[in-house]
C-alpha positions in Angstrom: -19.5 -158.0 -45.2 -23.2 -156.8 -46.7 -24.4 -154.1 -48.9 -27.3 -154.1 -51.2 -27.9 -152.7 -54.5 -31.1 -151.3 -54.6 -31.0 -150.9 -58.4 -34.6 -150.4 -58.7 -36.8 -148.6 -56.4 -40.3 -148.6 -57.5 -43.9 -149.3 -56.0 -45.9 -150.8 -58.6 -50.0 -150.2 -57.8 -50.9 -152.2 -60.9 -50.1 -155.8 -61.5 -49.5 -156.2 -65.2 -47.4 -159.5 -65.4 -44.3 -160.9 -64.3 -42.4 -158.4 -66.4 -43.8 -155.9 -64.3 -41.7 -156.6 -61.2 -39.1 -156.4 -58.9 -36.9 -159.0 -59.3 -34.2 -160.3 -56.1 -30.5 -162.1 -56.3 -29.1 -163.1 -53.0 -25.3 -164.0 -53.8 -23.1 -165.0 -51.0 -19.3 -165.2 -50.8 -18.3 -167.9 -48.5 -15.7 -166.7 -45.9 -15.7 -163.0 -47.1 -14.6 -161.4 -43.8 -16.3 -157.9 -43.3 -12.5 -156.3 -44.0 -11.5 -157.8 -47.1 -12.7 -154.8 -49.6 -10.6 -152.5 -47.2 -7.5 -154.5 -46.8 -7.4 -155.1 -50.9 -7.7 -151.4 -51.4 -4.6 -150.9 -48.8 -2.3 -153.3 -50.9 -3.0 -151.4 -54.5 -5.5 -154.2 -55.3 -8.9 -152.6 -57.8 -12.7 -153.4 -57.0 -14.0 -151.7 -59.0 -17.3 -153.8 -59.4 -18.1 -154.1 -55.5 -17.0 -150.4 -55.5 -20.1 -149.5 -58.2 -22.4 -151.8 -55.9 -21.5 -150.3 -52.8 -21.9 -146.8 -54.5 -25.2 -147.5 -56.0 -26.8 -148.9 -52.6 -26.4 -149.7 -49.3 -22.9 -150.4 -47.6 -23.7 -152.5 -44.4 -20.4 -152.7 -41.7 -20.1 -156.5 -41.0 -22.8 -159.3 -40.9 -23.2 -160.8 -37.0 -23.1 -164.3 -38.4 -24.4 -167.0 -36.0 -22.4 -169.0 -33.5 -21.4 -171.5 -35.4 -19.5 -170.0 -37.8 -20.0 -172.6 -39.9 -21.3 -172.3 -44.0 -24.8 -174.8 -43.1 -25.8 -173.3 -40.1 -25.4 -169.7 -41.5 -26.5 -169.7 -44.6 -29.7 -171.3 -43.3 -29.8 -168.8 -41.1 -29.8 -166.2 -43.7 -32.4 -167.9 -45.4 -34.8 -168.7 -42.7 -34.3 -165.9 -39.9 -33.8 -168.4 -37.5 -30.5 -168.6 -35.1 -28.8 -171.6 -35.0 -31.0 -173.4 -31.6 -34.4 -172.9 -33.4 -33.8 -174.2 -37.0 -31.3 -177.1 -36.0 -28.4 -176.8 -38.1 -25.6 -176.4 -35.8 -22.8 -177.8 -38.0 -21.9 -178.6 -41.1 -21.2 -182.5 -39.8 -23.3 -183.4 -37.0 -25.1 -185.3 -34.4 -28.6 -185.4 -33.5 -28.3 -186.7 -30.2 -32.5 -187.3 -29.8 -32.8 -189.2 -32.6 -29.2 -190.6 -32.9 -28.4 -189.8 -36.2 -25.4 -188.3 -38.3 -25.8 -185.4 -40.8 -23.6 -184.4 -43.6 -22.9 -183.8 -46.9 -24.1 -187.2 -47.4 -27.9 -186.5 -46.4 -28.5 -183.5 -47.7 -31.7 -184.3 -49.6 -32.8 -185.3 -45.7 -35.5 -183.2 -44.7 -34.8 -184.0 -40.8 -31.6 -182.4 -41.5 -33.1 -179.1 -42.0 -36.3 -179.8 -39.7 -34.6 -179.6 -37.1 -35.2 -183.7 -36.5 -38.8 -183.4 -37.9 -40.6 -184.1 -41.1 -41.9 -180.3 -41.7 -42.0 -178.8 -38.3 -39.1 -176.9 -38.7 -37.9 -173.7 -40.0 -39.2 -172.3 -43.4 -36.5 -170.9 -45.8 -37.4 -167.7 -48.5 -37.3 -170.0 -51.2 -40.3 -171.7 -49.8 -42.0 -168.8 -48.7 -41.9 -167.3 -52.0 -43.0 -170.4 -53.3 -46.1 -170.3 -51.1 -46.9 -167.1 -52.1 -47.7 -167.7 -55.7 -51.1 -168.8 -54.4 -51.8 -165.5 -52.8 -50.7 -163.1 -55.5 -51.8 -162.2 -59.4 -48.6 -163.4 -60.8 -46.7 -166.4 -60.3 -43.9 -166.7 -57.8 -40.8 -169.1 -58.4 -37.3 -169.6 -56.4 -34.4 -170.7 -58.3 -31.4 -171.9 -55.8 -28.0 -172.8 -56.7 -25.7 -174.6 -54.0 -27.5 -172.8 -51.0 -27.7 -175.1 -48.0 -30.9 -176.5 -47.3 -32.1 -176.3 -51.0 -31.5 -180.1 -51.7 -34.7 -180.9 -49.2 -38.2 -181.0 -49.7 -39.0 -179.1 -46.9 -42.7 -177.9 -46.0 -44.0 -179.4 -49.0 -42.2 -177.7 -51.2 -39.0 -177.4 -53.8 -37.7 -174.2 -55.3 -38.8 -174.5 -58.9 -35.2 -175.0 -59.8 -32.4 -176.0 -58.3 -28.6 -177.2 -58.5 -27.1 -179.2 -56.0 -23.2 -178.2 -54.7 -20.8 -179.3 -57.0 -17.5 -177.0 -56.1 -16.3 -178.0 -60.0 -19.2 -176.5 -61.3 -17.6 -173.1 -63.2 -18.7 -169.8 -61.6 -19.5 -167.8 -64.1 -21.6 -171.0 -65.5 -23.4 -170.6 -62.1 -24.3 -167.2 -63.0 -25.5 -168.0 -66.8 -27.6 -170.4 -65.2 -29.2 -168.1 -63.2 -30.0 -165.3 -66.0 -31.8 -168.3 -67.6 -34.2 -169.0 -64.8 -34.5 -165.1 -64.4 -35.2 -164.7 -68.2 -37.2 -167.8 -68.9 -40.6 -167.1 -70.9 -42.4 -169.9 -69.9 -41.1 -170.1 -66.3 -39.1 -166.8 -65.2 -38.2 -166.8 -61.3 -38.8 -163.5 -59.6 -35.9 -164.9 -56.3 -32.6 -166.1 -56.8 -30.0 -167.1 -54.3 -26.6 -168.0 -55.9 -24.0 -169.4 -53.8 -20.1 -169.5 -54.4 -17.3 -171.2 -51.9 -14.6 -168.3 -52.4 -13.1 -166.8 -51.1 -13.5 -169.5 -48.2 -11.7 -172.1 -49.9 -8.5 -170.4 -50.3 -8.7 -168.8 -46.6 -8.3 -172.2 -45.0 -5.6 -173.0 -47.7 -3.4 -170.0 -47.4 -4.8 -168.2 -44.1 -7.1 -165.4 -44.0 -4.7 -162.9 -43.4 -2.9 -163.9 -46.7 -2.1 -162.4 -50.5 -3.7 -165.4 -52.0 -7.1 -164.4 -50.2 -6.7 -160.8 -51.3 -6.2 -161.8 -55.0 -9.2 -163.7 -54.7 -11.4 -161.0 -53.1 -10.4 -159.3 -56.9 -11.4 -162.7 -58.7 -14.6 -161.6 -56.9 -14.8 -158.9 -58.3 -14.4 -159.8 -61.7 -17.5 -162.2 -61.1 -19.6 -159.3 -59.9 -19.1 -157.5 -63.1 -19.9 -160.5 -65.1 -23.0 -160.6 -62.9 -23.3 -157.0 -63.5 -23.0 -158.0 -67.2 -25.2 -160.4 -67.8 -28.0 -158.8 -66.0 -27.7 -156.0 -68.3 -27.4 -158.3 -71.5 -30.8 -159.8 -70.0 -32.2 -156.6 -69.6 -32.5 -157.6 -66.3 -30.6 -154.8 -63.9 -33.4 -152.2 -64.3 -35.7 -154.3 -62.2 -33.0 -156.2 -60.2 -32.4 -155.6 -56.4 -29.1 -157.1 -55.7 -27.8 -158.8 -52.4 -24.4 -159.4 -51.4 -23.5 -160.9 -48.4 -21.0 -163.7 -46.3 -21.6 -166.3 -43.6 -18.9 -165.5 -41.3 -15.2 -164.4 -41.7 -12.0 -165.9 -40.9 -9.3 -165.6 -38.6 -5.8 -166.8 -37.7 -5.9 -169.9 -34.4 -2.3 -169.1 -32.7 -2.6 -172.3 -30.2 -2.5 -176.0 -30.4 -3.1 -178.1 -28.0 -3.2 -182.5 -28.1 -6.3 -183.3 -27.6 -5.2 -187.0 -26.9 -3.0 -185.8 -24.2 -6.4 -185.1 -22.2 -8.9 -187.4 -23.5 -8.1 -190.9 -24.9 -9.7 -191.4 -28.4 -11.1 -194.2 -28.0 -13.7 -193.2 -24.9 -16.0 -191.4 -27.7 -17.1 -190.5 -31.4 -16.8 -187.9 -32.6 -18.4 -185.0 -35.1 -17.7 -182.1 -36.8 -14.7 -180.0 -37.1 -13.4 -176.3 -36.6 -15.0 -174.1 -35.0 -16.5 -176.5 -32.8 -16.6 -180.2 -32.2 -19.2 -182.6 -31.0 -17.9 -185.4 -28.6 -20.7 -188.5 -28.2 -19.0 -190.4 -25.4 -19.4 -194.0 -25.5 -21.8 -195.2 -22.7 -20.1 -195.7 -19.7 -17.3 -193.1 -20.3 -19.6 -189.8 -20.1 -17.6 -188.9 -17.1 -13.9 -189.8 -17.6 -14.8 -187.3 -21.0 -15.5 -184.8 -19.5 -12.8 -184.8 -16.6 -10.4 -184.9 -19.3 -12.1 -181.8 -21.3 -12.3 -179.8 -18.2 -8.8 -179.6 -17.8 -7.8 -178.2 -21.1 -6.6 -174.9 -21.0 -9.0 -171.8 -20.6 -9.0 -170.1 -23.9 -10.1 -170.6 -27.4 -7.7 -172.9 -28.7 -7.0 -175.3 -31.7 -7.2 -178.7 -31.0 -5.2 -180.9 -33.0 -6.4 -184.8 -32.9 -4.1 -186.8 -34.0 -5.4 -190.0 -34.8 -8.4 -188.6 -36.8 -6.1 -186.0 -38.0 -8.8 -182.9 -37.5 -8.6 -179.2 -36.5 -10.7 -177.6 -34.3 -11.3 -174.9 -32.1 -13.1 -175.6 -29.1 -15.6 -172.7 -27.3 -14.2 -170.5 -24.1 -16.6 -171.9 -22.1 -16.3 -175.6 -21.8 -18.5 -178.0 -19.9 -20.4 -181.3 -20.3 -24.3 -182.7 -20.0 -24.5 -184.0 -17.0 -23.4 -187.7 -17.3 -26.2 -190.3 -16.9 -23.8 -192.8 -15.3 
């Protein structure tokens, strides 16, 4: 699910000050699977507020989110233009297998997280960019980021000028009013914006994604886009705003189970990560038996359900292991 609201669409040829300007607001609704808006329509539910965005601008199809359809490794795709391989982030838990290390929501601020295991070698995110620009341009650039993955990091020298770290209390529409006041500031008014919010993800993996709980929180979406719509106006911000909303991946329903512990004993490795895909660090001297024991679980995408850690997740069609050093 993307469109964009191209609310203003004008070439300025003469650089008067910040005011001036084109302003842009990426927003992204975790989980918001490309046929939600349709599927609300079909059961009587109103959107009226992604219906005037959609009207006003662009209506894209789907998004072809990244394999893994995870919320980090998207979203930092989406920010950097990098798949999944070249910026590093291939989970929202994992394992760094050249440098042995664990990543998670603990070590966020980590820039080897987002480096893909370097210090600054890695993939640049907008935010940065813009930053970087400032010095190239006659008005000042500035990136306010709330909750967006990879934002916690200094990364390539730099910080967005502002910036809130996830907290998934943190009020929604507070989100937003904190945004029109980095937008609006006097002293320090950002000209980017990417504002992130965990629904209607949240509630997928609660009720399913095929349920009337996610479908009356697609219209809870809606009512945030029109306070967004609001407040931009109360700002007299929407004239000059180009708007951006879009989703990391979608959702769907897992129809198989299988016992993972049936096929390989838990205690021959560690393990990281969850659904959709799971990262299995043997412990030395088991490599092999691991991946015997994976090779013979059924051929299909299936949920795995591991009992002694308690975790669901869905393991890839096509299976296979490193070669074992033993």
């Amino acid at each position: 699910m993307i469109f964009v609201a191209a609310v203003l669409l004008q070439l300025l040829s003469v650089v008067l000050s910040h005011s001036d300007h084109t302003l842009l607001l990426l927003i992204s609704f975790d989980g918001f699977r490309y046929d939600y808006l349709k599927l609300a329509a079909e059961s009587g539910r109103k959107t009226p507020n992604f219906d005037e965005l959609r009207a006003g601008g662009v209506d894209g199809l789907h998004v072809k989110n990244r394999f893994i359809t995870k919320t980090f490794p998207n979203h930092y795709s989406i920010a950097t233009g990098y798949d999944e391989e070249s910026h590093g982030v291939t989970g929202n838990n994992f394992f760094d297998n050249v440098i042995r290390k664990k990543y998670s929501n603990d070590n966020m601020t980590d820039p080897l997280m987002w480096n893909n295991g370097t210090m600054d070698g890695g993939a640049e995110p907008v935010w940065v960019t813009n930053e970087k620009a400032a010095h190239s341009t006659l008005y000042p650039k500035r990136s306010g980021v709330i909750m967006w993955p990879g934002a916690d990091a200094e990364l390539h020298g730099k910080r967005p000028t502002y910036h809130i770290t996830y907290n998934g209390s943190f009020p929604f529409e507070a989100r937003v009013d904190k945004m029109m006041q980095w937008f609006s500031n006097e002293e320090k008014p950002i000209n980017l914006g990417l504002l992130y919010f965990q629904e209607p993800d949240g509630t997928g993996h609660k009720f399913g994604p095929d349920s009337d709980e996610v479908l009356d929180k697609v219209v809870e979406m809606d009512k945030l886009v029109g306070y967004i719509l609001k407040q931009l106006k109360k700002h007299r911000l929407l004239h000059r705003m180009n708007i951006i909303v879009t989703s990391d991946h979608g959702m769907a329903e897992t129809p198989y189970v299988i016992q993972l512990d049936e096929y390989v004993d838990s205690s021959w490795y560690q393990m990281y990560g969850g659904s959709p895909v799971l990262n299995i660090d043997p412990i030395p001297g088991l490599c092999r038996p691991c991946c015997l024991g994976i090779n013979l679980l059924p051929d299909q995408n299936t949920v795995l359900n591991f009992e002694t850690t308690r975790v669901l997740s869905l393991l890839r069609q096509r299976r296979g292991c490193l070669q074992c050093p033993e």
